[in-house]
C-alpha positions in Angstrom: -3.3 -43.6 13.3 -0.6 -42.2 11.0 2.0 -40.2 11.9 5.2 -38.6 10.5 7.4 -36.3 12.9 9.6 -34.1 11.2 13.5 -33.6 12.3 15.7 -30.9 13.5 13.3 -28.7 15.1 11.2 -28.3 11.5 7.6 -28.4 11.0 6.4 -31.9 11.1 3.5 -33.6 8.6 1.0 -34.9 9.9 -1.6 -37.1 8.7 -5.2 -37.2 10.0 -7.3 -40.3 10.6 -10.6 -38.6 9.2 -9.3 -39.2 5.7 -8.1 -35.6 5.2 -4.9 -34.8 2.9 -1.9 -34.5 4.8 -1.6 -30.7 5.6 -5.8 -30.5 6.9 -6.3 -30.1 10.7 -2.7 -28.7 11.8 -3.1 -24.8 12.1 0.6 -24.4 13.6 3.8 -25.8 11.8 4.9 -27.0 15.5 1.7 -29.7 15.5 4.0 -33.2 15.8 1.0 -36.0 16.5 -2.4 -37.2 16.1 -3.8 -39.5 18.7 -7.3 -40.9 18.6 -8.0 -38.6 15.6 -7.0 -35.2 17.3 -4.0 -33.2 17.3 -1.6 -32.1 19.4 0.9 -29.7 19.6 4.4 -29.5 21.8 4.9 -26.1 21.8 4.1 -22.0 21.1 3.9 -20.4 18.1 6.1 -17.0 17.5 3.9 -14.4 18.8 2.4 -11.9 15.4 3.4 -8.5 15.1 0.3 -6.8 15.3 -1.7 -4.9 12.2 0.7 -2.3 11.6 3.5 -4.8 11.7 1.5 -7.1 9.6 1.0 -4.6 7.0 4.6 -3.5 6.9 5.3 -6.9 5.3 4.5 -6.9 1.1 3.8 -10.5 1.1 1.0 -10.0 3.8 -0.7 -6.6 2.1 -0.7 -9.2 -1.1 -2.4 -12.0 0.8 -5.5 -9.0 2.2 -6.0 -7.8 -1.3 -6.4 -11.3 -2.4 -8.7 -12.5 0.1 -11.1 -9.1 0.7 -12.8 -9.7 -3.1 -13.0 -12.8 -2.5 -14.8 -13.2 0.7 -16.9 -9.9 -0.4 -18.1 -12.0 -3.2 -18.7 -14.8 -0.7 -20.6 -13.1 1.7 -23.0 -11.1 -0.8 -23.9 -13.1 -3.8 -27.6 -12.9 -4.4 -28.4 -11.6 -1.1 -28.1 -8.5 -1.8 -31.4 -8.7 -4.5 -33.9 -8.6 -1.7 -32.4 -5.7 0.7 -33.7 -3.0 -0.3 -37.0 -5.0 -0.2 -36.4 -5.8 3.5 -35.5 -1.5 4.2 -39.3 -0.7 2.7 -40.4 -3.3 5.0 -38.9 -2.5 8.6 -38.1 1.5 7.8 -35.4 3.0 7.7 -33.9 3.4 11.4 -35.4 -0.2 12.0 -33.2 -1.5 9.2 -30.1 -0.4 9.9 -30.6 -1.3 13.4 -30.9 -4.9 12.5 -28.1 -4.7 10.2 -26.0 -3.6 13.0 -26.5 -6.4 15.1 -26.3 -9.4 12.4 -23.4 -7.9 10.9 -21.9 -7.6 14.3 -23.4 -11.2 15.4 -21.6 -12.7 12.2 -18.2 -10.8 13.0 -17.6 -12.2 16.4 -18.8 -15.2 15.5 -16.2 -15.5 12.9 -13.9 -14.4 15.3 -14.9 -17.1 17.9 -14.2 -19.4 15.3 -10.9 -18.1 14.5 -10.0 -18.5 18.2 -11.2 -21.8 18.3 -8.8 -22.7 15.1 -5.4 -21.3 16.7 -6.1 -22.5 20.6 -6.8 -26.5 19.0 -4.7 -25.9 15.7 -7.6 -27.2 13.8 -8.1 -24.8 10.7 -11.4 -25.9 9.5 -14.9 -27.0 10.5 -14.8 -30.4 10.1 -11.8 -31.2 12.6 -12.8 -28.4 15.0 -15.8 -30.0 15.3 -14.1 -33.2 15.9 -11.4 -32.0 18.3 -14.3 -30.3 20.3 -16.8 -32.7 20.6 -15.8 -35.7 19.1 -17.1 -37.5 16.0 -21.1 -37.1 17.0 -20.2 -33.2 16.9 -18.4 -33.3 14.2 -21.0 -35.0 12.1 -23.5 -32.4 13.1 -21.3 -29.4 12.0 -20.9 -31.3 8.5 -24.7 -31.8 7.7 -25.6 -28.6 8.7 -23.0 -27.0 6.1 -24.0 -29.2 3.6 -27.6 -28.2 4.4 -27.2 -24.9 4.1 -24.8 -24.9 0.9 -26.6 -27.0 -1.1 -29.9 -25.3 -0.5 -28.3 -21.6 -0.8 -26.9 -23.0 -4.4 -30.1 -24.1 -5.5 -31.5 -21.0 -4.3 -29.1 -18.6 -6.2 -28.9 -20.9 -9.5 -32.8 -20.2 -9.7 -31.9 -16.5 -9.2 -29.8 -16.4 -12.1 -32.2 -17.7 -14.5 -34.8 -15.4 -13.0 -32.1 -11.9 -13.3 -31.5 -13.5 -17.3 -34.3 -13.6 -18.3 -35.8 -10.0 -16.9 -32.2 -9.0 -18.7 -32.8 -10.9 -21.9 -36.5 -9.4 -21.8 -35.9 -6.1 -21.7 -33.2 -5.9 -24.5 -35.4 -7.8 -26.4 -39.2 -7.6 -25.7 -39.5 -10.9 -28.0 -37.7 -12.9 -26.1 -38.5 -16.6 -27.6 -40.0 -18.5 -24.6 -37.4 -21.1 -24.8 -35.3 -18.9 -22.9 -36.8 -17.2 -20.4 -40.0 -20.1 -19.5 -39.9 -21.5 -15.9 -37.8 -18.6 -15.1 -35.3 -19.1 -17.3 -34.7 -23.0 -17.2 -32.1 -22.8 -20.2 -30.1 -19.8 -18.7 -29.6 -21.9 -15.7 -28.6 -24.6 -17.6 -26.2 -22.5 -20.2 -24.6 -20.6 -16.9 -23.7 -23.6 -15.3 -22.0 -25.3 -18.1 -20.0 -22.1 -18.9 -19.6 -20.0 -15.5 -20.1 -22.3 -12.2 -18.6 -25.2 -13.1 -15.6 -24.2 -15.0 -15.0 -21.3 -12.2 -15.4 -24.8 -9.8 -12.9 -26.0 -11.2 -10.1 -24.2 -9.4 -8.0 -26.0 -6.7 -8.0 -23.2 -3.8 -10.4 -20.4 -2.9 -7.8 -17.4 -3.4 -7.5 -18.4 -7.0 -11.4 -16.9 -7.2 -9.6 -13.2 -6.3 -10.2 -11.8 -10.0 -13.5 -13.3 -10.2 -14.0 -11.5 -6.4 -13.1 -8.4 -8.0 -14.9 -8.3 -11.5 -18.0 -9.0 -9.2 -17.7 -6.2 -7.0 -17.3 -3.8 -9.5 -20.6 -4.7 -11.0 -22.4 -4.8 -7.5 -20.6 -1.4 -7.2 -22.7 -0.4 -10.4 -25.6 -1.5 -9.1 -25.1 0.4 -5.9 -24.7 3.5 -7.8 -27.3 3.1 -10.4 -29.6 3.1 -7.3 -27.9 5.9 -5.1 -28.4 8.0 -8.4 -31.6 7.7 -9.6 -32.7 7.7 -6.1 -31.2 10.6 -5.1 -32.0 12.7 -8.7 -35.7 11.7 -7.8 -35.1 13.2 -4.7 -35.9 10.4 -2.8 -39.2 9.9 -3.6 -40.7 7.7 -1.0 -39.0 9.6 2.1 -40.0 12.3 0.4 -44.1 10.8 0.4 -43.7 9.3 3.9 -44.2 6.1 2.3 -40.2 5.2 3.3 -40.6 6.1 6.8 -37.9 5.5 9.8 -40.3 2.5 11.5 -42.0 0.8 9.3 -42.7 -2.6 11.1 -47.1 -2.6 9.9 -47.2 -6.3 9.2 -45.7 -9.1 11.5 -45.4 -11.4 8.8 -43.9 -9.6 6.3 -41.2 -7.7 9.2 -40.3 -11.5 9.7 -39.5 -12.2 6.4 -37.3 -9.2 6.0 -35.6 -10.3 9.1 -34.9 -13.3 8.1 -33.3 -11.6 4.9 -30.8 -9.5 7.2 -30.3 -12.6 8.9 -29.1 -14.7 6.3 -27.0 -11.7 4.5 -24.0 -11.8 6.5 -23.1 -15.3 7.0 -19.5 -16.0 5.6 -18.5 -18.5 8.2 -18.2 -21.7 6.4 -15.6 -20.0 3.5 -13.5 -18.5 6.0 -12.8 -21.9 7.8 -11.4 -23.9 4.4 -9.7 -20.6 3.5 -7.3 -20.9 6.4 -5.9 -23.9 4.8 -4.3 -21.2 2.4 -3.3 -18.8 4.5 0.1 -18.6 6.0 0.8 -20.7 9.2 0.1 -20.1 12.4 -1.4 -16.7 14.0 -0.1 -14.7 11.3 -2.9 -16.3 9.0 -5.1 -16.6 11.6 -5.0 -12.6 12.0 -5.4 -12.1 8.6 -7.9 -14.3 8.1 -9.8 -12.4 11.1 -8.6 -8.7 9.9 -10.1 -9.5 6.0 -13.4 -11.0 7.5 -14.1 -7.8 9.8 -13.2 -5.9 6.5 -15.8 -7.7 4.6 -18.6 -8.0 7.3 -18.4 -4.9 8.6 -17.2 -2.6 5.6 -17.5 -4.2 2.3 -20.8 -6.0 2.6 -22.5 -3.3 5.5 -21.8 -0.3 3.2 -23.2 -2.6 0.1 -26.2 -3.5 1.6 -27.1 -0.5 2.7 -26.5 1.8 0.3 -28.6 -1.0 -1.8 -31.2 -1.4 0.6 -32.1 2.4 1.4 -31.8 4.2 -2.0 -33.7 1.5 -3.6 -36.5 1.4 -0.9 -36.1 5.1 -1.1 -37.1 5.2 -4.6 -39.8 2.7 -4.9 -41.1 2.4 -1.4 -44.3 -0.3 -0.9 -43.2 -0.7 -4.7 -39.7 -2.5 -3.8 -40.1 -5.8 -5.5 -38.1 -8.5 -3.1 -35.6 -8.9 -6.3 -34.6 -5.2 -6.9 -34.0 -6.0 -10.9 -37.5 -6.6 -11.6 -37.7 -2.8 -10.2 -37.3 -0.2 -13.4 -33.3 1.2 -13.7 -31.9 2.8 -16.3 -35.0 3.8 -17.7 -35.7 0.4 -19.0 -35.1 -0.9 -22.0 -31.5 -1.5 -23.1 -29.4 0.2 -21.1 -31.3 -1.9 -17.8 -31.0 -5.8 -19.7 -27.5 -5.3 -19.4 -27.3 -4.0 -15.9 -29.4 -7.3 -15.3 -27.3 -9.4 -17.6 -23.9 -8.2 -15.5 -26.0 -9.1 -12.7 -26.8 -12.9 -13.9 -22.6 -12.8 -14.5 -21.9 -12.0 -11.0 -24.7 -14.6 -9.5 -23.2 -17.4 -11.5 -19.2 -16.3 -10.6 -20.2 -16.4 -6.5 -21.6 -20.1 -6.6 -18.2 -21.5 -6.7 -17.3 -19.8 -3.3 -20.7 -21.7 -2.2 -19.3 -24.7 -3.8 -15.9 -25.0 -2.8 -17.1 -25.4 1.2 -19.5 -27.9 0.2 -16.6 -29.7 -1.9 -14.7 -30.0 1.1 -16.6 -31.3 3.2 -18.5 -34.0 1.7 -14.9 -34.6 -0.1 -13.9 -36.1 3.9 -16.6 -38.5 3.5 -15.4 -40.3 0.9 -12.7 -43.0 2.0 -9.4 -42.1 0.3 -8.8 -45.6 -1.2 -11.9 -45.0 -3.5 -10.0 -41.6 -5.4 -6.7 -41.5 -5.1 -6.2 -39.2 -8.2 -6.9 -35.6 -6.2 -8.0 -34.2 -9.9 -10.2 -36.4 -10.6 -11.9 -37.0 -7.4 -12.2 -33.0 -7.0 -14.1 -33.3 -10.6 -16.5 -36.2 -9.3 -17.3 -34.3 -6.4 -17.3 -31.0 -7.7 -20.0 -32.4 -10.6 -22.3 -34.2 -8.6 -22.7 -31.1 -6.2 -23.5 -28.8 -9.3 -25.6 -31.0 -11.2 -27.8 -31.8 -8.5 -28.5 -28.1 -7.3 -29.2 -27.3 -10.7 -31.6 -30.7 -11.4 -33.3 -29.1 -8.1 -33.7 -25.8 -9.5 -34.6 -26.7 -13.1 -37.2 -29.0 -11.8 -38.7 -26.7 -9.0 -37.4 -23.1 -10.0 -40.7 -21.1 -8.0 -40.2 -23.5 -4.9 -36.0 -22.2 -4.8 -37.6 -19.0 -2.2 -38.7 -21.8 0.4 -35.5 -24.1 -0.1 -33.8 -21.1 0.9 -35.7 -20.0 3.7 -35.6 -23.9 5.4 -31.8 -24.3 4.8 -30.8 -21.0 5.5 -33.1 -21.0 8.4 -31.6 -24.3 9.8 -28.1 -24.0 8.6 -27.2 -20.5 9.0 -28.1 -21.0 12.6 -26.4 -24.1 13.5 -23.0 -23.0 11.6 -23.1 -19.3 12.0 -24.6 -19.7 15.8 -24.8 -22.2 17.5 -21.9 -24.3 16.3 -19.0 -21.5 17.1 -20.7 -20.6 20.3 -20.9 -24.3 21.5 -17.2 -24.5 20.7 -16.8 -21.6 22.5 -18.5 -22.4 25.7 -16.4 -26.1 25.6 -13.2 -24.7 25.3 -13.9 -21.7 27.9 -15.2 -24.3 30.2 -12.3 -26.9 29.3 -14.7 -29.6 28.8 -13.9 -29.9 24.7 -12.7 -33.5 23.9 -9.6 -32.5 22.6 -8.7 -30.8 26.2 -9.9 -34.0 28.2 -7.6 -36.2 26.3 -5.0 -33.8 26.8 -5.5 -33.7 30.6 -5.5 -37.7 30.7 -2.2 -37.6 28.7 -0.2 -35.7 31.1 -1.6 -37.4 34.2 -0.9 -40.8 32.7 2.8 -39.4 32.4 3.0 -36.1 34.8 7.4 -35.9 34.2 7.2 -35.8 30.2 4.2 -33.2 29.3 4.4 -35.0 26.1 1.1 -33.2 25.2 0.4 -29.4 25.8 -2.6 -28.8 27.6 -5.0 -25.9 25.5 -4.9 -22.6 26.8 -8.2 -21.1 25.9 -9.4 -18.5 28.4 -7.9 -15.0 27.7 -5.5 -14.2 30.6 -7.6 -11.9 33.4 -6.9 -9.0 35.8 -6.9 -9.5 39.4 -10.0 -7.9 41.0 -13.8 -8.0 40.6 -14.6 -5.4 37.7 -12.2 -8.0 35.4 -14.1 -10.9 36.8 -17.6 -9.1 35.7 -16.0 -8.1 32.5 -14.7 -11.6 32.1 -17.9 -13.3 32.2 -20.2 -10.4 30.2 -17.3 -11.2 27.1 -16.8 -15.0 27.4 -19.9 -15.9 28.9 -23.4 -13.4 28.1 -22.2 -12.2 24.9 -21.6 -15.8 23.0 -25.3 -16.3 24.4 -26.8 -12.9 23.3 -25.2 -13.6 20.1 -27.2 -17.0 20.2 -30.2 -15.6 20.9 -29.9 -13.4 17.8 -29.4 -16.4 14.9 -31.7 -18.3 16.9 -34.4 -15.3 17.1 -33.5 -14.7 12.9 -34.1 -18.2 12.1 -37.4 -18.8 13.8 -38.5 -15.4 12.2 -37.7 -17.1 8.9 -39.6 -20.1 9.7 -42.3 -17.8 10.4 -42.7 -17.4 6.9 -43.4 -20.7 5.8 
C-alpha cells in the first residue's frame, strides 16, 4: 500500500495498489487513503449546481461540446450499417418499440454506473469492480470488456474493408482484385496503418472531439441521403405494404435484428475511462451523465432511426443487413464516395473502441516492466490493433459471428449485469468496499477515520415512498436485466 496525503486541507494524491497511475480510482479531490487496495474518503464533496447552473459556466458548456461528438461517435460506429436492415425485419411500430427500451436500458445503466463512481469515488470499471466485489469481481468486469472490445474491433475493421471496396467498386467498376479480394484485405490493412492507429495514438479520449465531429457530419449525410430518396420515392415499401408496422414473420431472423438493437446502444465501457478527464467530483460526474443521456437518447436514437425507417422504407425485404451494398445516389460515382466517407468514419471510431481496451489491459501489466508512459501506451496500443486486424485479415466472412459471440457475451455482462450487480451491492450494503468500511469504524468507533458509503437515495416517510422505493432501486435494475439478458440470448439464437 502507498500512500501520499496532501496538506492544508488540499486534494491529496493517492496511489493505488492495482498498478494504476496515480490520479486512477479517486473520483473526489477529498479521497486521502487506500487500504487493502480500496479507497476511502473523509469527507463530502461541494454539492453541483444543477443543469442550468452547470451550463451558466463557459468552461462546462466547452467540456459538453467536447464530449457529445465524441461519445456519439462511440456509441454508433458501424452499428448503424445493419439498422435499417433490422426495421424491414421487426416493422415499423415493432422497431421503435425495441429501440425505446434498449436505448432507455443503456441510459439508466449508464447512469447506475455513474452513481456507483461518485458514492465509492472510483471513476472507472476496473476499480469499481474491485471496490465492489473485490479482486474475483474485478477480474470479471475486465475480461468481459476486453471480450467485447476486441471482438467489436475485429468486427468493424472487417466492415471497413467490406464499405471500401463496394466504394472503390462503384467509382471504378475495374477495381484490380488486389484491393477489394477477401473483402478488401488491403483496405484493412492501408486504414489501419494510416487512420486507427495514428488516431490511437492520442493520450486522452476528448482529444478524439474533431474526429467525433467530422464523423457525424458524414453519418449526418448518410441519414439524409436516405430520408431523401426515401421520401422522393414516396416511401415505396410502406407504400406496397411490404414495410408494414409488425413485421415479426420469421423467429430467426426477428432474433437477429434484435440482437442488432441490442448491441447499438452500448457506450458504457467509454464513459467509465472518460471520467478520468472530466472535472472532479459531481460536477464531472453530471456531465458525464447529462452528455451520455444526450447521446443515447438524442444523438444516436434520432440516427438510428431516421436510418433504420427511410432505408427499410425504401428497399423493404430488399434492405441488405449493410445498407451501402443498397443502391444511393444513383450508383455510380456520386455513391463510391458516400461509401468511401463511410470507410473514413468506420476506421476514425475504432480508436474510441481502442482506448477502453488500452486501459484496461494496460492495469495488467506490472508498472516495473514500462515505466516510460509513451512507450508502454505504444506497446499496448500496437499489439491490440495488430491483432484485431491479423483476426480480420485472416477470417474477414467469420467477423459477423465474432461479433454476435462477444457482443452477445460482453455487452451483457458490462452493459447489464455488471452495473446492476453493483447496484444491488451497494443498495444492499454488502459491496466490499462498504464492509471494510463498517469494520474500520467499529475497530475505532471515536475517530470515524473512514466514512461509511451513503448509497441509498434518501426516502419519504410513508408507504407509497416505500413502494416507489423498491419499484426504482429494486424491480427496475432487474427488468433492465432481463432486457440485455433477453437481447443476448436472442443473439445467440443466431448462431
Amino acid at each position: 500500500m502507498e500512500q501520499a496525503a496532501g496538506g492544508g486541507g488540499g486534494a491529496a494524491a493517492v496511489t493505488s495498489m492495482e498498478k494504476r497511475p496515480p490520479e486512477v480510482g479517486v473520483l473526489r479531490e477529498d479521497a486521502e487513503s487506500v487500504r487493502d487496495g480500496e479507497v476511502y474518503r473523509t469527507a463530502e464533496a461541494p454539492k453541483c449546481p444543477n443543469l442550468r447552473g452547470i451550463l451558466k459556466v463557459a468552461e462546462n458548456r466547452r467540456v459538453l461540446i467536447s464530449v457529445i461528438p465524441t461519445l456519439t461517435l462511440a456509441i454508433m460506429g458501424g452499428a448503424v450499417l445493419p439498422v435499417a436492415w433490422a426495421f424491414s425485419i421487426t416493422g415499423i411500430t415493432a422497431g421503435f418499440l425495441i429501440m425505446v427500451v434498449v436505448a432507455s436500458a443503456n441510459a439508466y445503466t449508464c447512469d447506475l454506473l455513474l452513481r456507483q463512481a461518485f458514492a465509492t469515488g472510483c471513476m472507472d470499471f476496473e476499480t469499481l469492480g474491485l471496490a465492489v466485489g473485490g479482486r474475483a469481481w474485478r477480474l470479471t468486469t475486465e475480461i468481459s470488456i476486453v471480450v467485447l472490445l476486441l471482438g467489436t474491433i475485429t468486427g468493424s475493421i472487417a466492415q471497413v474493408g467490406e464499405a471500401g471496396a463496394i466504394g472503390l467498386t462503384s467509382i471504378w467498376p475495374n477495381t484490380p482484385g488486389a484491393l477489394i479480394n477477401g473483402s478488401g484485405r488491403l483496405l484493412m490493412v492501408l486504414a489501419t496503418a494510416v487512420v486507427i492507429w495514428p488516431l490511437c495514438l492520442v493520450s486522452r479520449l476528448r482529444q478524439l472531439e474533431y474526429a467525433g465531429m467530422v464523423g457525424t457530419v458524414i453519418v449526418l449525410w448518410l441519414v439524409g441521403v436516405t430520408v431523401v430518396e426515401a421520401s422522393i420515392n414516396d416511401l415505396p415499401a410502406v407504400r406496397d405494404g411490404e414495410f408494414a408496422a409488425v413485421g415479426l414473420s420469421s423467429i430467426g431472423l426477428v432474433s437477429q435484428a434484435v440482437s442488432v438493437f441490442g448491441f447499438a446502444f452500448y457506450i458504457q465501457p467509454v464513459i467509465m475511462p472518460l471520467l478520468e478527464e472530466m472535472p472532479a467530483g459531481q460536477l464531472g460526474v453530471k456531465l458525464t451523465s447529462y452528455s451520455t443521456r444526450v447521446v443515447v437518447l438524442v444523438n444516436s436514437f434520432v440516427i438510428y432511426g431516421l436510418t433504420g425507417f427511410f432505408g427499410a422504407a425504401m428497399y423493404g425485404t430488399s434492405t441488405e443487413s449493410n445498407i451501402l451494398v443498397n443502391q444511393w445516389l444513383g450508383g455510380g460515382v456520386a455513391q463510391g464516395i458516400l461509401n468511401l466517407s463511410m470507410t473514413f468514419y468506420l476506421a476514425m471510431a475504432l480508436p474510441m473502441l481502442e482506448f477502453p481496451t488500452r486501459h484496461t489491459i494496460d492495469g495488467w501489466i506490472p508498472e516495473r516492466w514500462a515505466t516510460n508512459k509513451r512507450l508502454r501506451h505504444l506497446v499496448v496500443m500496437t499489439t491490440i490493433v495488430v491483432f484485431c486486424l491479423v483476426i480480420a485479415v485472416a477470417w474477414p466472412a467469420s467477423s459477423g459471428y465474432i461479433l454476435v459471440v462477444t457482443g452477445a457475451t460482453g455487452v451483457c455482462m458490462v452493459s447489464y449485469i455488471i452495473p446492476v450487480v453493483n447496484h444491488l451491492l451497494l443498495y444492499y450494503s454488502r459491496s466490499k468496499i462498504q464492509k471494510l468500511r463498517k469494520m474500520e469504524n467499529e475497530r475505532d468507533p471515536e475517530s470515524k477515520q473512514f466514512q461509511l458509503i451513503v448509497y441509498r437515495k434518501e426516502r419519504k416517510p410513508g408507504t407509497i415512498w416505500y413502494i416507489v422505493e423498491v419499484l426504482r432501486e429494486i424491480f427496475l435494475p432487474v427488468l433492465v436485466l432481463a432486457v440485455g439478458i433477453f437481447c443476448s440470448v436472442a443473439s445467440l439464437t443466431t448462431l
